[in-house]
Every structure is written in C-alpha cells, then in structure tokens.
N, C-alpha and C positions, 0 to 999 in steps of 0.2 A: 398563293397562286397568282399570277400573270396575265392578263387578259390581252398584252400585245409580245406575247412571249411564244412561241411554238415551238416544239421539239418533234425532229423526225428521228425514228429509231430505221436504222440500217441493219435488214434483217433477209435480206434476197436469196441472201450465197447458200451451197448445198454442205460447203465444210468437207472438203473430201478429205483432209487428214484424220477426220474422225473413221474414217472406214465404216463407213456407213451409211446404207438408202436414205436416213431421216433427214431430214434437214435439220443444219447443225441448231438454232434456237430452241427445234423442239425439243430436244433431250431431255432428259427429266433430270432435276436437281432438287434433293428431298422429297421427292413425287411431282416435283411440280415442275412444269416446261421452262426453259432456261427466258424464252422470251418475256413470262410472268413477271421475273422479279423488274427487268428493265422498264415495261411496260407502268408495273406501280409505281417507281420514281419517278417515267418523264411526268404522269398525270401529278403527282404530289409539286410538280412545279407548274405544269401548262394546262390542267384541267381536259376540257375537249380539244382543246390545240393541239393533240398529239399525232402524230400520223407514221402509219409503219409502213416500210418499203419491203414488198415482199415478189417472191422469183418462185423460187424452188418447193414444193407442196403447199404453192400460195392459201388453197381453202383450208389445207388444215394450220398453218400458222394464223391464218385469217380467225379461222374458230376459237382458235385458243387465247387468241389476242380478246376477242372479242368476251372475254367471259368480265372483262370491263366494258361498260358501254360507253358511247361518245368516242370510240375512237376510228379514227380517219384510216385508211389503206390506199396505196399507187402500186403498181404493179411494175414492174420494171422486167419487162417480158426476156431481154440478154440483157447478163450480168457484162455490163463493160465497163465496172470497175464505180470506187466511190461515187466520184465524181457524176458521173453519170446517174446515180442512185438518187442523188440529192437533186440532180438538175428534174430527175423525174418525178418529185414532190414540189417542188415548187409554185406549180401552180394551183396546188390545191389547199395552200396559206390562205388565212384571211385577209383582210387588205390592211386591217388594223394591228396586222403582226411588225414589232420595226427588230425584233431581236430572234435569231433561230438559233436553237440548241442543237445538235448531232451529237446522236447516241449508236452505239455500236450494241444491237440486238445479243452479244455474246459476252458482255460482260456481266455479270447478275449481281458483284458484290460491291459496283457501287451505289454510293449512299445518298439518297436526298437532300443532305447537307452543306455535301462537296459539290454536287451540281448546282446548287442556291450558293454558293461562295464564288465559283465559277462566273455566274449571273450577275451577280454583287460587284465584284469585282473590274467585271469590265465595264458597267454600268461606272463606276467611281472612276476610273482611269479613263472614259469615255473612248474606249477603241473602238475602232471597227471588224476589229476579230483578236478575241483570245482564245488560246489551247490550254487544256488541261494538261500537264506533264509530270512525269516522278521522276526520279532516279532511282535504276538497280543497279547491280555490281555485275550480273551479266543479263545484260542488253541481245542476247542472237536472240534475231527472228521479229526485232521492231523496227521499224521508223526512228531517223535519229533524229533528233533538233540540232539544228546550226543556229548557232548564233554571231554576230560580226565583232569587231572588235571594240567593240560599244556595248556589248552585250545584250544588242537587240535581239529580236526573233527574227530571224533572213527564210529560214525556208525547212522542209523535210527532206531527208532524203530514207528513200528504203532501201532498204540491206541490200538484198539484191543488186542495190544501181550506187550503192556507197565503196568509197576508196577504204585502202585498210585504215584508212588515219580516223575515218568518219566512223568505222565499225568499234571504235574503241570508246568512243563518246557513250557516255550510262545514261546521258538526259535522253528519255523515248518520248514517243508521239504515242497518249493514249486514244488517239479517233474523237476524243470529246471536244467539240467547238463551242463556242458562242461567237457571232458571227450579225454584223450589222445585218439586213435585210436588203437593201437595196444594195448593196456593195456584193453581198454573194448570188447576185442574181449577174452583177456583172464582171464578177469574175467567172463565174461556170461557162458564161457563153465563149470565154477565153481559151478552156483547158483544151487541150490536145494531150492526143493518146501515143506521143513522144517517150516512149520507156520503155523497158524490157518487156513488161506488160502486153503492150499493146493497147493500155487500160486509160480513161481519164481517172487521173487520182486526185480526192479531192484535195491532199497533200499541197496541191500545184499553187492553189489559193492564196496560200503563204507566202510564196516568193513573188507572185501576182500584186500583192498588198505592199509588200517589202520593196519591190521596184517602182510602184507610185505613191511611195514615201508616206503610207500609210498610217498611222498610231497602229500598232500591233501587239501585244507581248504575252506573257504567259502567269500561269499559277502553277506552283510546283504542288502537287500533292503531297498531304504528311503522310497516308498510307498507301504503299505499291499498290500492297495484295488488292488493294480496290478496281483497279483496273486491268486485273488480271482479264485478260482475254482465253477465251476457253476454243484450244483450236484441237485439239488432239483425247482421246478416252482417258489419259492421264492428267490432262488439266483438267478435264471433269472432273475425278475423283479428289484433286485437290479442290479444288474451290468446294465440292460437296462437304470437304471435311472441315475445311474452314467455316462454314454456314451452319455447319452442326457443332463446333466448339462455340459459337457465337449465341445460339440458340437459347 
C-alpha cells in the first residue's frame, strides 16, 4: 500500500440502461453490491486514500461503501460527466498524495494486481498520466484510444463523437488512470463541456497532455473480461458468472 497514492472510485451515475430505480453500483453481484468488489481493490493499493464520488442514492452507496472504514465520500450533487466527478474529489486529497488512480465504481472484476502494474508502471516510465487499455474484437459502446504516428497516446474519442475509421479501432479506454497530481488538477480546470454530451469528460485530459507534449502512454491489459464495465442486466449476469467460475 501507498501512503502518496490515492484512488477515487467513480460511482455517481444512476445507470439507466440497467432499467432500474437502484443505482447502478448497488446491484448485487453474488450477494454483494457491485461497489464492494471495486471498493476492496482501491483500499488493497491506497489504504485510507480512497474516496468515492457519489450522486444517485448517495446514503445508500455511502452505507454500503462504508462496511469498509476509512473511507472518504464527495458528493457530486449533477452528474455532469467524468470530468467533473473527479474535479469534485479533489480537494478532498491529501496534500502528501503526488499520484491519483481513477476507478470506475462498475467494474468489479478487476484485480489488485493489474491496478499495482498500472502504478508500477507509470512510476518506471515517469509519466504524468497512464491509461489502462485492452484490446477486444468488438469495441461498440467504448471509448477508442488514438494513437499518432509515433505511436504515442494523442487522445480519446467516444463512440458517439467517433468517425467510422475510429469506430473500428479494438484498442478501448477502460476509465482507469494513473495520473500525476498536480498535472490533473491542471488539466480539469481546462475541460469544457464541448461534446455531444454536453458533459466534461475526463477523456479530454489526454489530449490536454498530448498538446503540452506531455510523457503520456499506456498498459495494455492481458485480460479484457477485467474491465468489463457492467452497464446493462445482461452484463450483470455475465460478469456474475464469470466471478462464480473463478470462485
């Protein structure tokens, strides 16, 4: 564990493709709320450093968070988008933190591991912001990574605001950063809510880094299904089922 290392988990949104009142973290995943699993990684790296961003039935995400102690909450009253989620934990870092992690509250099968290699990694390459990334065979419905013809990291784009040529690209954006500290304080004050959206996305970061010629670059992950994002009642039950062959 990390004593200048902190992780916010991104946990606000209500998940309406789920068709359903709960707020999508809470769902249950082998009995247990999808927020749990995320929640024991960030601590398995950041200890009390952890802090969750939460919106949509904030006291009961807040309770259920809480059956960990030490952990931090911001509130983030309208969802307007990553960016803004992250801007709204920021000041509730400690001043001795120089490295943030960005966790997305809806992924539960990844692994302590891969977020500690994440860490490693950009610590060794000394960036100022690394992404976690995979490659699938079909990419609808992520985040695509651009790369230049260098094959740096340039920037995100989301589906919705990508050309056909960008929708064909299999490298996605799994939501997970590692992210200098002073650097993401001054890129966030940058974002604008310039998208189909309407949204700041934290996405923007990237091309923010990438234009003041930044050290930037990425970890491919070995396993997808780990960042499998749970947005729909059918990604539920796959990721449930995957957790119970692994079991």
């Amino acid at each position: 564990m990390q004593n200048n290392v902190a992780v916010i988990i991104l946990a606000a949104g209500l998940g309406t493709r789920m068709k359903s009142d709960m707020a999508k973290v809470l769902h249950p995943i082998l009995g247990r709320p999808m927020i749990r699993y995320v929640v024991e990684t960030a601590i398995n790296i950041a200890a009390n450093n952890v802090f969750v961003v939460i919106g949509h039935q904030a006291d009961e995400v807040k309770r259920v968070c809480l059956q960990t102690p030490d952990i931090g909450f911001v509130l983030q009253e309208k969802q307007l988008g990553t960016g803004h989620a992250v801007r709204c934990a920021m000041p509730e870092l400690p001043i001795n933190v120089e490295h943030v992690i960005i966790l997305c509250g809806d992924v539960p099968l990844l692994k302590t591991e891969t977020v500690k290699k994440l860490l490693d990694d950009h610590r060794k390459n000394e960036r100022i912001l690394s992404l976690l990334t995979v490659a699938i065979d079909h990419p609808k419905g992520y985040g695509r990574v651009i790369v230049d013809k260098q094959r740096n990291l340039s920037r995100i784009v989301e589906e919705k605001d990508a050309t056909e040529a960008e929708r064909e690209i299999k490298l996605i954006n799994s939501g997970i950063y590692c992210v200098d500290k002073t650097f993401l304080l001054e890129s966030l004050a940058q974002l604008t809510p310039d998208n189909s959206q309407g949204e700041f996305y934290l996405t923007d970061i990237i091309a923010i880094a990438y234009r003041d010629k930044k050290k930037i670059g990425v970890l491919v992950g070995e396993d997808s299904l780990e960042v499998s994002g749970v947005n729909s009642i059918d990604d539920l039950r796959f990721v449930e089922n995957v957790l119970r062959k692994n079991a």
